[in-house]
C-alpha positions as CSV (number, residue, x, y, z in Angstrom):
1,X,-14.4,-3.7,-13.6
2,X,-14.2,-4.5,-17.5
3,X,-13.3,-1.1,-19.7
4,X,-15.4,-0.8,-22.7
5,X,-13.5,-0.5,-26.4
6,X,-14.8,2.8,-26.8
7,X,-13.1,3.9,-23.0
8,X,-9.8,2.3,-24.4
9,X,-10.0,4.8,-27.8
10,X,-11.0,8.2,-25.3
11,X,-7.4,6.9,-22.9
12,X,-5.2,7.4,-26.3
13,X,-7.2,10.2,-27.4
14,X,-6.4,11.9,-24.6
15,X,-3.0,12.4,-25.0
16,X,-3.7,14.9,-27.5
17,X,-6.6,16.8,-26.1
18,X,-8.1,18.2,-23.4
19,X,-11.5,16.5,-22.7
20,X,-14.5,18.3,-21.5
21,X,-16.8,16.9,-18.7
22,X,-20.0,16.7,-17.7
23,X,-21.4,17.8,-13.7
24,X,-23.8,14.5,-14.2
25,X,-20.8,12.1,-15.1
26,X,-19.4,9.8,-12.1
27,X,-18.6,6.4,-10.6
28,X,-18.1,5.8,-6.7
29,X,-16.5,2.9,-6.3
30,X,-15.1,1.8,-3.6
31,X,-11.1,1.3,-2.9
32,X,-9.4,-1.9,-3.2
33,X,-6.4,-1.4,-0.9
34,X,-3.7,0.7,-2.0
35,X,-4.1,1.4,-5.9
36,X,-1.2,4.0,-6.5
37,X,-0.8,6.1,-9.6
38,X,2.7,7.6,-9.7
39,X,2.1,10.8,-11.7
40,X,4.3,13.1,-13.2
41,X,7.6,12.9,-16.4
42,X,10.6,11.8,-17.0
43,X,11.7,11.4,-13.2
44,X,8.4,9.0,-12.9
45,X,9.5,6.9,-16.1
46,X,12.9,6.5,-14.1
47,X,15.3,7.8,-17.2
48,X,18.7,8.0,-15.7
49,X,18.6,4.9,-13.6
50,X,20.1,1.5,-15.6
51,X,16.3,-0.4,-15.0
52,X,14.0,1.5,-15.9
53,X,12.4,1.3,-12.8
54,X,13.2,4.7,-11.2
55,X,11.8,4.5,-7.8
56,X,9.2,2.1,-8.5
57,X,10.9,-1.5,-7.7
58,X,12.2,-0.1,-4.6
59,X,8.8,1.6,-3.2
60,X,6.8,-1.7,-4.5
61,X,9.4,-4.0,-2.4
62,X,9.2,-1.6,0.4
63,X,5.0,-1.3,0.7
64,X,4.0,-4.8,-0.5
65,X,4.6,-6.9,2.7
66,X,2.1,-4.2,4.8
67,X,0.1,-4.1,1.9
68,X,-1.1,-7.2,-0.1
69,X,-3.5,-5.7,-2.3
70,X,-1.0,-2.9,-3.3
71,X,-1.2,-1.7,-7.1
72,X,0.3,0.6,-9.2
73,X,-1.7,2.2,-11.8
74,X,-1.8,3.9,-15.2
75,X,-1.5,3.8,-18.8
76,X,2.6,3.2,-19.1
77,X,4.4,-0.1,-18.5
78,X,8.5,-0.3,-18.7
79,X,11.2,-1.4,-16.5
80,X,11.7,-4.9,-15.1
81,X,8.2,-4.5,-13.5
82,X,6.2,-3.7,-16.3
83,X,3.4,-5.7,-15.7
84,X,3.1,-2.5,-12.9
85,X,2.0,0.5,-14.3
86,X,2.5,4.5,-14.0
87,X,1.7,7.7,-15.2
88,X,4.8,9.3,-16.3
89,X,5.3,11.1,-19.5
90,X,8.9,12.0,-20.5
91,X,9.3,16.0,-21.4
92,X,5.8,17.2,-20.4
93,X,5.1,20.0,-18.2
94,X,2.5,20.8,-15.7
95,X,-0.3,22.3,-18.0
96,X,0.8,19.1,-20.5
97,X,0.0,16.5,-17.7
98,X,-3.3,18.4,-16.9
99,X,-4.5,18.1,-20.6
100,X,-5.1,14.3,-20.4
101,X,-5.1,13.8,-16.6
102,X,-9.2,13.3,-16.0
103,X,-8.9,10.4,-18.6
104,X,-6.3,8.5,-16.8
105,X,-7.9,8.9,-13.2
106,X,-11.1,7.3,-14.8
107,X,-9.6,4.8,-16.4
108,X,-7.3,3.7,-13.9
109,X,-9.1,4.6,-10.7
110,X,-6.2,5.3,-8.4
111,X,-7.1,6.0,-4.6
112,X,-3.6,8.0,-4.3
113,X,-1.6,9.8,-6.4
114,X,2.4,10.7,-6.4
115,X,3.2,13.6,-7.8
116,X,6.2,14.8,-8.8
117,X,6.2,17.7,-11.2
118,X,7.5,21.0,-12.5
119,X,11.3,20.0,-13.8
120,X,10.5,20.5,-17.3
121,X,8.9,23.7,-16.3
122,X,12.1,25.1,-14.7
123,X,14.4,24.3,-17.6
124,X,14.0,27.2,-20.2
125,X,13.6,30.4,-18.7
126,X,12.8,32.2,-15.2
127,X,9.6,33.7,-16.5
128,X,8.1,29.5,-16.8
129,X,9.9,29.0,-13.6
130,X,8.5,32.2,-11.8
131,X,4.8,31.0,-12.8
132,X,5.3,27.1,-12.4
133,X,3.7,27.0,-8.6
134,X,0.9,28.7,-9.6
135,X,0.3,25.7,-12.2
136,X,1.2,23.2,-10.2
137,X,-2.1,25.0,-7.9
138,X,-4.3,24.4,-10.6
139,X,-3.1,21.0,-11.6
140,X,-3.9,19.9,-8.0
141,X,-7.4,21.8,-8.3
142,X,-8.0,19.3,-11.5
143,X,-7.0,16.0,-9.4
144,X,-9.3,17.1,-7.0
145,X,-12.4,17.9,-9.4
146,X,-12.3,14.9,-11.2
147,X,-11.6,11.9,-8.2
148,X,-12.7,14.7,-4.9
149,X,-11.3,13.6,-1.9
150,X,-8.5,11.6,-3.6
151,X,-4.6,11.8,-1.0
152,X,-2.1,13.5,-3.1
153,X,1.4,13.4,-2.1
154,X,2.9,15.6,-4.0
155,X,7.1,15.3,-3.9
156,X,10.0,18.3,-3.9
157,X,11.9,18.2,-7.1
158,X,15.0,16.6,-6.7
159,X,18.3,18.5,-7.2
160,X,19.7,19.4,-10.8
161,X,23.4,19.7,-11.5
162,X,23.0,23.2,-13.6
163,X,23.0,26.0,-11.6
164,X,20.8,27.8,-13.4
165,X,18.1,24.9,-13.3
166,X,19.5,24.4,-9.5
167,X,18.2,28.1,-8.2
168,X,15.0,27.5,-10.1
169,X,14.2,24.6,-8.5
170,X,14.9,25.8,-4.8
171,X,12.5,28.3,-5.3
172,X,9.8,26.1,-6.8
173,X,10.3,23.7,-3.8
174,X,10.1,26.8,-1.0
175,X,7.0,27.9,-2.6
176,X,5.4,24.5,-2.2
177,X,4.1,25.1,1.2
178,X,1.9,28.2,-0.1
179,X,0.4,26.3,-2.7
180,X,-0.8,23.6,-0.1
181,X,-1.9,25.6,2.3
182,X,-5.2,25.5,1.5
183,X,-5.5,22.2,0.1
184,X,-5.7,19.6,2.9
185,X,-6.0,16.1,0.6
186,X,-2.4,17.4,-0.5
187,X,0.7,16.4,1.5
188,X,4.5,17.2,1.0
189,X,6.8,14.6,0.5
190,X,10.5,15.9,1.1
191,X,13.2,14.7,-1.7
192,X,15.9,16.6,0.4
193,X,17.8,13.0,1.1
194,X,18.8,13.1,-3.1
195,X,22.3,15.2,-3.3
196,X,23.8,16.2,-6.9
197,X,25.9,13.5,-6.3
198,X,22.6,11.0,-7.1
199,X,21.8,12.8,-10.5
200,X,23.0,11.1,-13.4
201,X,22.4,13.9,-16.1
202,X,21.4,17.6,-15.7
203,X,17.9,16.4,-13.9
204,X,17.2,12.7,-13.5
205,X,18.5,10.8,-10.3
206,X,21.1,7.9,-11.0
207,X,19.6,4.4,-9.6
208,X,20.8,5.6,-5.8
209,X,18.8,8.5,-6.0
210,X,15.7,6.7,-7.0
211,X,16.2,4.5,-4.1
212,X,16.4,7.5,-1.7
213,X,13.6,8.6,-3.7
214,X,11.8,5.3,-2.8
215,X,12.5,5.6,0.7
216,X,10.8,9.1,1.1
217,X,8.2,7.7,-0.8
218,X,7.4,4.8,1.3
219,X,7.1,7.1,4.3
220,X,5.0,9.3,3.0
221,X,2.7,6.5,1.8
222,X,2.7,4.7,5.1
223,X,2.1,8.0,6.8
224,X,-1.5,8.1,4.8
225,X,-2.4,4.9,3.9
226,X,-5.2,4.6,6.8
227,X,-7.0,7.7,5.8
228,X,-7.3,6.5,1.7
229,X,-10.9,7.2,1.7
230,X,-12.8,3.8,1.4
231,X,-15.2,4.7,-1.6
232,X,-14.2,7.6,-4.6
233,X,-16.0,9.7,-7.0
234,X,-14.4,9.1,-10.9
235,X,-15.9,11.6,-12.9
236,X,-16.1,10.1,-16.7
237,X,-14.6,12.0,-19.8
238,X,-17.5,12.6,-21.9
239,X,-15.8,10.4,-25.0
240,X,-15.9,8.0,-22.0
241,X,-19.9,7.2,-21.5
C-alpha cells in the first residue's frame, strides 16, 4: 500500500506530539504473514551489543525459515540489517513511547508487537519506578485502541548491574502478571535466561544477552504466530487522512 507525502510529514511529526483521533478513522487490512514491530528504547535499538543489531539478527535468522513472508516494521533502520526496521527510541519512557505510538502502528501496520519497556522508567527514583506498571497498563490500552485485536508480547526487563536499578526492576517484572490479567491479546515473554553477566553497561545486554534475548523471543513468537488475526483495524492519526 503506497503512503501519501502528507502521511510521511504526520510519521515525523509525531515524535513531538501526541496526535488526536477520530472514532470514524480506520483501515482493515488484512495480514501479510508475520509483520513484527519491535517496540520499545534503547534495549530495542540494541546499544551495548558491537552490531547494532540487538536481538534482531538473531530472532530474524531464527523465524525466517518457518516464516517466508516475515517483516520487521517501523520507522528506524541501523545495524547490519538495516534495510529491517524497528521501533525503538533510545532514552524514552513509557508515557514518551505512547505520545507518537498510533502514528507508527498506522504507518507501519504491524500484526504483532514486541514490547519491551519500563528501564528508563526505573532509573531515577522509586516514586517513577513505584508507578511504571500502571503506565505500562495504559500503554497497552493505547496498542489496543488504535490496531484492536493486535498480539502483544510484551518482554520482562532484563537484569541491570546497579543494585538500586536491580530491585527496581524485580519489582516491575513481578507486577507484570497483574497488569495482564485482564488483557488477553497481551502475552509475557520471560527474559530470565539474561544474567548480569550478559549486560555490557548499567542496563543494555552485551551481544550474548541479545542472543538469549532472541531466543526467548523466537519462542514466544512461534508460540502465537497461528492466532495473528488475519485482517486488522489501523485507526488513522487525524494529520494522517
Amino acid at each position: 500500500m503506497r503512503r501519501s507525502p502528507m502521511l510521511a510529514a504526520a510519521v515525523v511529526l509525531a515524535l513531538a506530539v501526541s496526535l488526536s483521533y477520530a472514532g470514524d478513522a480506520a483501515e482493515s487490512v488484512a495480514a501479510p504473514g508475520l509483520s513484527i514491530m519491535p517496540l520499545g528504547d534503547s534495549i530495542t535499538v540494541g546499544e551495548g551489543g558491537l552490531t547494532g543489531d540487538g536481538y534482531r539478527a538473531d530472532l530474524w535468522k531464527q523465524l525466517r525459515p518457518g516464516h517466508p513472508g516475515l517483516r520487521f516494521v517501523g520507522s528506524q533502520r541501523a545495524g547490519s540489517q538495516a534495510w529491517q526496521r524497528y521501533e525503538g527510541h533510545s532514552g524514552w519512557t513509557i508515557d514518551r513511547i505512547r505520545q507518537p505510538l498510533g502514528t507508527w502502528l498506522y504507518a507501519a501496520q504491524p500484526n504483532l508487537i514486541l514490547l519491551h519497556i519500563g528501564t528508563n522508567d526505573l532509573r531515577w527514583t522509586d516514586a517513577e519506578a513505584e508507578s511504571a506498571p500502571a503506565r505500562l497498563g495504559l500503554l497497552l490500552d493505547d496498542i489496543q485502541r488504535d490496531v484492536p485485536g493486535i498480539p502483544v508480547l510484551l518482554a520482562t526487563l532484563v537484569p541491570a548491574t546497579d543494585p538500586v536499578i536491580q530491585q527496581r526492576v524485580e519489582r516491575y517484572n513481578a507486577a507484570m502478571p497483574d497488569v495482564i490479567r485482564d488483557r488477553p491479546q497481551v502475552k509475557l515473554v520471560r527474559m530470565d535466561a539474561v544474567t548480569p553477566a550478559d549486560i555490557a553497561d548499567d542496563v543494555h545486554p552485551n551481544d550474548h544477552g541479545y542472543a538469549l534475548m532472541a531466543q526467548q523471543w523466537a519462542g514466544g513468537v512461534r508460540a502465537v504466530a497461528n492466532t495473528v488475526p488475519e485482517h486488522l483495524t489501523y485507526r488513522a492519526p487525524v494529520a494522517a487522512r
